[in-house]
N, C-alpha and C positions, 0 to 999 in steps of 0.2 A: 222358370224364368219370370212369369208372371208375379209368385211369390218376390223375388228379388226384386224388379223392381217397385213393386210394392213398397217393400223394405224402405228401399232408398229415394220414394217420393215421401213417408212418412218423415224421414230423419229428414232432410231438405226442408220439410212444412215447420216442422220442430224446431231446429235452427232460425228459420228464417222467423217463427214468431216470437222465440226466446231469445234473440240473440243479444238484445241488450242485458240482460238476463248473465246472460253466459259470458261475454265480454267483461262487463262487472267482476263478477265471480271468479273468473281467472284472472284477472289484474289485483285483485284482493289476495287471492292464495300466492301469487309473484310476491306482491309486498309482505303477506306475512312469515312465508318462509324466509325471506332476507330478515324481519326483524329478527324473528328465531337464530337466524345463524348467526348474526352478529349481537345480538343479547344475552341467549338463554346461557352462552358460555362467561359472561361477566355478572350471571343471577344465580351460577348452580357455584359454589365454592370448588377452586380445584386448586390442585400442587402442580398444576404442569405451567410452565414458562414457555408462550412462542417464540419464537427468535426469528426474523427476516437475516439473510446474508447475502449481501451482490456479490457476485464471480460462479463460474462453471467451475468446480474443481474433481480431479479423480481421486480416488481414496487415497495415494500419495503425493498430492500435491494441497490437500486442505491448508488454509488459510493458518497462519503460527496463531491467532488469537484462537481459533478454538482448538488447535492442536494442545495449548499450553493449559488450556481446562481437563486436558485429558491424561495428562504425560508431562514430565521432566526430561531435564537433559541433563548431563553428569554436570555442568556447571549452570548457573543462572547469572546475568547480565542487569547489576544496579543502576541505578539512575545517570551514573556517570559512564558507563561503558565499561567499567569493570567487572571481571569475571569473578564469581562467588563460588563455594562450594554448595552442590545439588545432589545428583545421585552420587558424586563422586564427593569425596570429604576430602582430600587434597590432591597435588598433581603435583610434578615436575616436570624437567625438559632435560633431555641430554643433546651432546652434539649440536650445539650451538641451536637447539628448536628444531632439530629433525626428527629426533625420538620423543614422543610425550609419554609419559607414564599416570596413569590416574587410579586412585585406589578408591576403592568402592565403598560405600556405605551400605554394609549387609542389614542393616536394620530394617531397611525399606522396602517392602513388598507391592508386588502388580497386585492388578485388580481379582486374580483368579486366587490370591490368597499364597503365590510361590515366592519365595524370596528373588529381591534382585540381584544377582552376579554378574559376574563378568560374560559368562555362555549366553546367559538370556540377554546382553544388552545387545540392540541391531542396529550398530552404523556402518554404514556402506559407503567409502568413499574412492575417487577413481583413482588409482596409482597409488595410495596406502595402503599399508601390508598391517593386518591388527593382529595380534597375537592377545592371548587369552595364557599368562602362563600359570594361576591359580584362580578358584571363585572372588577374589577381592582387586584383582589387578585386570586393568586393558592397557595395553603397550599399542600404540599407533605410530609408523615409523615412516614417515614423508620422506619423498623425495630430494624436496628443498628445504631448509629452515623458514616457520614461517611462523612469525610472531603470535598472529591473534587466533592461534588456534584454539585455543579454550574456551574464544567465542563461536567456533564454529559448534561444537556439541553443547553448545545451550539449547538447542534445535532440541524437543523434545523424542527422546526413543521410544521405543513399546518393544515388548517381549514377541509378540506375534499380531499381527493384525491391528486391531488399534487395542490393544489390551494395554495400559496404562499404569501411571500411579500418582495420576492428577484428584484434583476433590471430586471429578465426575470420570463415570465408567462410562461407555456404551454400549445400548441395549438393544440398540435394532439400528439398522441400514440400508437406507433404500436408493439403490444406484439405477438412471433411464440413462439409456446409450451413453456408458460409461463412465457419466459425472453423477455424482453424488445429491440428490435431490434431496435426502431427509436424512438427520442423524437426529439419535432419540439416546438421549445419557440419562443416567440417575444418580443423585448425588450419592457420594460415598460413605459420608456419615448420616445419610437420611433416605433411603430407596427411596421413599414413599412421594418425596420430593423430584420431579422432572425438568429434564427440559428439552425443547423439540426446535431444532434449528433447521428452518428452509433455506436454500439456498437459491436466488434466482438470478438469469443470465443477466439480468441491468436494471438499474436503479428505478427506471419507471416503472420495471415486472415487481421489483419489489412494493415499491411503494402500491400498484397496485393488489397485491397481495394483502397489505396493511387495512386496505379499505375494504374488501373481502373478507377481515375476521381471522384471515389464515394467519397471521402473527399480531401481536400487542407489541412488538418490540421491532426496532430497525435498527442495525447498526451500522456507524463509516458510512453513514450519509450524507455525500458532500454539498446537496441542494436542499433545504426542509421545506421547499417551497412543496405544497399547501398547509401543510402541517403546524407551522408557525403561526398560523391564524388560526388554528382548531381551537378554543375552549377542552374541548376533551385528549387532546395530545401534552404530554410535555417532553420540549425540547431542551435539549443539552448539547450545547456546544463546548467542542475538544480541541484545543491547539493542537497539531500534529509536530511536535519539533525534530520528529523525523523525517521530516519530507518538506521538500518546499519546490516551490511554482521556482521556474528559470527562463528564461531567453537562452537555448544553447545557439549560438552562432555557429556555421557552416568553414572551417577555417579553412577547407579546400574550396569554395567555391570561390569565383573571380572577386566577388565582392570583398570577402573578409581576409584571401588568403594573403598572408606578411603584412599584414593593414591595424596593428594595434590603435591608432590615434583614432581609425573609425569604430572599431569596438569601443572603445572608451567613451570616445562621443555619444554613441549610440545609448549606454548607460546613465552618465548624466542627463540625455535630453529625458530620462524616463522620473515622473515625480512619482515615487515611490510611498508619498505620503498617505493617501487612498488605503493602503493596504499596512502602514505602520504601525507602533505600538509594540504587543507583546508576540504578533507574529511576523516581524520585520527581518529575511534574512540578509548576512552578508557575505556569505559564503557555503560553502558544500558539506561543513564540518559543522553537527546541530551541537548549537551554545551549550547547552549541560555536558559534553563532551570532553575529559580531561584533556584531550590536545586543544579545545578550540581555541583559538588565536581572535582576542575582541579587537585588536590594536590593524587590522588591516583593512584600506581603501573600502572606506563605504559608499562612494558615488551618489553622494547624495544627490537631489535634485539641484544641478547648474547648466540651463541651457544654456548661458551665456560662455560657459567655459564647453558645452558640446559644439556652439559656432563656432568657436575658438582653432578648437583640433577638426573641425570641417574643412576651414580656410586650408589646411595646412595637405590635405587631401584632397581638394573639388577645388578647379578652375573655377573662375569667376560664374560664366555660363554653364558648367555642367550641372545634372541635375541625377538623382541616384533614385533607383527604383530597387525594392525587396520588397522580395516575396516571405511575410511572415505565415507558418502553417500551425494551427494548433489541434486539439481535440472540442467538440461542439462542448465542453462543459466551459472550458478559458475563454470561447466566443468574446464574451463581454471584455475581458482582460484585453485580449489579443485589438478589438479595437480601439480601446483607449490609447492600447501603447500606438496603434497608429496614427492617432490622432495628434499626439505628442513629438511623435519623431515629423511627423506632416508640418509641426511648427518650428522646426529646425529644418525643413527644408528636402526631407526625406518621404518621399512618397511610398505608400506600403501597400500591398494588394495581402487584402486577410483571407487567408484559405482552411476550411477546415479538412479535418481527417482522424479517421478511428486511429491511426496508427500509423507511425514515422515514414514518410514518402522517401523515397531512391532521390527523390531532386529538390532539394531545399535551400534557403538559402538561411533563414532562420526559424526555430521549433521550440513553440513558448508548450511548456512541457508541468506536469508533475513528477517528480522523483523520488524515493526515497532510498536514504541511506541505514548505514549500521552506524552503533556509537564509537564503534571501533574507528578511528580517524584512516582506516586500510584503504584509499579510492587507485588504487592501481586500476580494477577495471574499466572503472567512466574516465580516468584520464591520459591511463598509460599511452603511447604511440603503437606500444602493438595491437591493441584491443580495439579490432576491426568491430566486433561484434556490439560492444557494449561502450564506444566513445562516441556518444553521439554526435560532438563537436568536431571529431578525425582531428583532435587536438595532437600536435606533437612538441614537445619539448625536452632538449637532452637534459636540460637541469633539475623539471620537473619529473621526467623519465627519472634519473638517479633517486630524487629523495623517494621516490616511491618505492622504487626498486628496494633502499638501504631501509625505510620505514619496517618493512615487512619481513625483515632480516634480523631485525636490532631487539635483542630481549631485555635490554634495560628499559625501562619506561622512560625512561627522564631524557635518555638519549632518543626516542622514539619523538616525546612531545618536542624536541628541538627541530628535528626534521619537519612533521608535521605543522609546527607553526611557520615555517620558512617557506613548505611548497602553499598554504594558503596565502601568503606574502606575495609568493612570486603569482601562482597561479591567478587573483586578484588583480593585481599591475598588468598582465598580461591579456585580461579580459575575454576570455573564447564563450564565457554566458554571462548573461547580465542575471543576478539575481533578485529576486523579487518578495516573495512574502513563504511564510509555515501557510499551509492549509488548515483548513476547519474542518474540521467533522462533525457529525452530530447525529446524537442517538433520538430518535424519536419512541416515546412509552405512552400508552395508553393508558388514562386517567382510572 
């Protein structure tokens, strides 16, 4: 006992006469293993590529941008919404688009070196029946006719697992409580060449991952804030013209339900100009889209025509309150438009939320679509799930319904431009701008 404390009056004397000593010294070894980690990897030559990616996903729900590095779909989807041949070198439809037929392109081989067939291709869909009747044919036989299905298997397949026959294979996999935290591919015409993609739960884990060394690359960044001021980053900013920012209006609630003149209102009093140019939208169908229809109600900025259709709605003395709810990234969006609507006479209380609340009255949102002009889901009247607006309309019901029916195109784009027509005039979200994205790389 005497020994020990011994021991421990020595180390105590020791400490207490070194200790600036020692404080130095481990604040020195702090700093130089940070330079180390974020240096010696941009001083030693290497083939491997970090990748940052925001979202939790599980091995079958990965994000289609890195699924489509990995894998094909028997078709591929051109700039216009057009289905192309992929795995599949042509297709047909019987029975009015209830049976599809697509013949395979044997030429084409997975990653393990097996040819593609019809046995190895895995699409699993609910209430299709697929039959396999030789190696070069898949028969997929719906229950309803339904036009844009050659977009649905642009969705990249794999033979087993992620086993592929995209330009990159993958080579390792590492799943924490069941989402997918690292994938590590190697190009397919170059092993030697890698790439190592994180994936983290939100944009601030990522970016600070970025500043950590753990990736050079961020992708679908929709803030670049600090980054855009780095010297050592360069940012690239990406139109999104599949996706745009909206006002969906509540059309059940008291406020908006059978009330089009204040929907309307509500849009013209919004000056849209702020966010205009080349990512200005005006409706739910993105511009490169063979249906989009350029010719319908833009709502430009006219307050004076939003007092107009207030009068015709609001008592001299009434005064209208809404509740608009967005996510903390529209914050800034979400009060502007308050500030706007506040000068037409519309008081707004701005709420934020991770995710679409039971009681709203309006949900300034991002969205994205398919180039397929198919929006039965966001607008139909039965799609409790997926209409944010609880929009219902029999006319817009029908063309939707006939859209997704009709396998002439020409007959397709006719409908489609009529329900953006009507949908538009009808007003149940106000549309607002494309989004931006932006890749952030390391110098």
């Amino acid at each position: 006992m005497r020994n020990l404390r011994f021991i421990v009056a020595l180390v105590a004397t020791f400490i207490n006469r070194f200790k600036v000593v020692l404080f130095i010294a481990f604040i020195g070894g702090v700093i130089l293993f940070l330079i180390g980690k974020l240096l010696l990897p941009r001083l030693v030559p290497t083939n491997i590529a970090y990748v940052g990616v925001v979202g939790r996903f599980r091995v079958d729900e990965l994000p289609e941008s890195v699924l489509k590095q990995i894998g094909d779909g028997l078709t591929r989807i051109d700039d216009t919404g057009t289905p192309q041949p992929n795995l599949a070198s042509s297709w047909e439809f019987q029975e009015n688009g209830k049976v599809w037929i697509f013949h395979i392109n044997t030429n084409r081989t997975w990653h393990d070196g097996k040819p593609v067939t019809s046995d190895s291709i895995q699409y699993s869909f609910e209430d299709v029946v697929v039959e396999r009747p030789d190696e070069k044919t898949i028969i997929f036989k719906l229950q309803n006719p339904y036009a844009p299905f050659p977009l649905v298997v642009a969705r990249p397949t794999f033979s087993k697992g992620l086993v592929g026959t995209g330009s990159w294979r993958v080579s390792n996999l590492s799943i924490v409580n069941s989402y997918v935290e690292k994938l590590e591919m190697q190009s397919v015409q170059n092993p030697e060449v890698r790439k190592i993609v994180r994936f983290y739960p939100s944009e601030d884990a990522a970016k600070a991952g970025y500043k950590l060394g753990q990736v050079d690359r961020l992708e679908d960044i929709l803030d670049p804030t600090p980054f855009n001021q780095w010297n050592t980053a360069n940012v690239t900013a990406t139109v999104l013209n599949t996706r745009y920012v909206a006002v969906f209006l509540n059309t059940r609630s008291d406020i908006f339900k059978d009330n089009k003149p204040l929907r309307q209102a509500l849009s013209y009093a919004i000056d849209k100009s702020p966010w205009n140019g080349v990512s200005r939208v005006l409706g739910p169908i993105p511009p490169q889209s063979w249906a989009y229809n350029a010719q319908i109600k833009p709502y430009d900025y006219d307050p004076a025509r939003a007092n107009e259709l207030l009068k015709t709605v609001l008592s001299k003395d009434q005064t209208l309150a809404i509740k608009l709810t967005t996510n903390p990234t529209l914050l800034p969006v979400a009060e502007q438009i308050a500030k706007q609507w506040k000068a037409v006479g519309i008081e707004t209380v701005v709420q934020a939320a991770n995710s679409l609340p039971d009681d709203y009255d309006a949900y300034l949102s991002q969205y994205e679509v398919s180039l397929d002009p198919d929006q039965y889901l966001t607008w139909h009247s039965t799609q409790e799930n997926t209409n944010v607006t609880h929009y219902g309309n029999q006319r817009i019901d029908k063309l939707l319904e006939d859209g997704r029916l009709e396998m002439d195109q020409e007959k397709r784009k006719r409908m489609y431009l009529d329900f953006q027509r009507f949908l538009l005039e009808d007003a149940p979200a106000i549309f607002l701008f494309h989004p931006t994205s932006y890749t952030i790389v390391r110098k």
